[in-house]
C-alpha positions in Angstrom: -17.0 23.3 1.4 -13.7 21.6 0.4 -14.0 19.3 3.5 -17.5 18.1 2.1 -15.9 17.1 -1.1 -12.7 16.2 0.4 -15.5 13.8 2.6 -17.5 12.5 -0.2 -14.4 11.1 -2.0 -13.2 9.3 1.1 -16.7 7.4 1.9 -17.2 6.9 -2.0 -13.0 5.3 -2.0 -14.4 3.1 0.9 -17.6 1.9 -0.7 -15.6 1.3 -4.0 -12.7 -0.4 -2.1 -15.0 -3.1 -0.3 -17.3 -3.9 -3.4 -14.3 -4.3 -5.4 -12.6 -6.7 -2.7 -15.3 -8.4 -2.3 -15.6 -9.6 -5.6 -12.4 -11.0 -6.0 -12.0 -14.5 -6.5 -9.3 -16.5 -3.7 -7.4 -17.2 -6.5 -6.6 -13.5 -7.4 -6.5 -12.0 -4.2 -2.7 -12.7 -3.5 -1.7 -11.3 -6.5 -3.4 -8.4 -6.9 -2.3 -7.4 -3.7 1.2 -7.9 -4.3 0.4 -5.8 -7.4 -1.1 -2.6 -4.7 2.2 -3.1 -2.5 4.3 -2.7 -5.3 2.7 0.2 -6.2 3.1 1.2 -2.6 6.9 1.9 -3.8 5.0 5.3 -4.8 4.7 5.4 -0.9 8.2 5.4 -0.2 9.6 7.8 -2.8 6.6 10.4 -1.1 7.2 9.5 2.6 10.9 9.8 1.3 10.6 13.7 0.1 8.3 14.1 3.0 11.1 13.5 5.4 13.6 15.5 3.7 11.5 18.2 3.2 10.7 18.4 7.1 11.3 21.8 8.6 10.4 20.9 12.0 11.1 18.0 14.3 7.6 16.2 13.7 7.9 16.1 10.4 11.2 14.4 10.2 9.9 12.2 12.6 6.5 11.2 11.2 8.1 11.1 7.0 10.9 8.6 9.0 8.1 6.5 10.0 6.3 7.0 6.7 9.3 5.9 5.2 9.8 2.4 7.4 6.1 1.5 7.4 5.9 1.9 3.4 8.8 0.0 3.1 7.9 -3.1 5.1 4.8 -3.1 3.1 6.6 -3.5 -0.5 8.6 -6.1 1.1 5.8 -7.9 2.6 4.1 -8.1 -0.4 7.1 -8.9 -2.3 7.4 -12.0 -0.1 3.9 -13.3 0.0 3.9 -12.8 -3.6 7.2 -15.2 -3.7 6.0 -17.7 -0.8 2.4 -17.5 -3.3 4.7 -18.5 -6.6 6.5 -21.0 -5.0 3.4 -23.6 -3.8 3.1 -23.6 -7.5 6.1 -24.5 -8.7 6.9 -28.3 -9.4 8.4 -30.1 -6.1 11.4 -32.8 -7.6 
C-alpha cells in the first residue's frame, strides 16, 4: 500500500513540476532556478551525512557521488545566476 501512495506523490510532483515550469515567464526562469539550486545546498548537507553514515562500501561510494553532483549543481546555479546579473549591469 505504501508504494501506491509513495507512487501517487511522485506522478502528482511531476504533473505539478511541469505545469508550474511551464508557466514561467523567460524573464523569471533564471532566477528562480538559481533560487532551487541554492536550495540544493539542502542536498549537500544530506548526501554529506549520507556518506558519513555509510556502513558499507556502496554507500560511501554512492553519498561521495551525492556529495560531488549536489555540489556542482549549487555552483552551477551560482554562476548562471552571476553570468544572468551581469548582462544587466551598466557596460562603461
Amino acid at each position: 500500500m505504501e508504494a501506491v501512495y509513495l507512487s501517487f506523490i511522485l506522478m502528482l510532483s511531476i504533473f505539478l513540476g511541469l505545469e508550474l515550469i511551464a508557466k514561467v515567464p523567460a524573464t523569471l526562469h533564471t532566477p528562480l532556478m538559481s533560487g532551487s539550486n541554492a536550495i540544493s545546498g539542502i542536498t549537500v548537507v544530506g548526501a554529506l551525512t549520507a556518506a558519513n553514515q555509510g556502513s558499507s562500501d556502496v554507500a560511501l561510494w554512492l553519498g561521495t557521488a551525492a556529495v560531488a553532483l549536489a555540489t556542482i549543481n549549487v555552483v552551477g546555479g551560482y554562476m548562471v545566476t552571476d553570468r544572468m546579473l551581469a548582462m544587466f549591469k551598466k557596460k562603461d
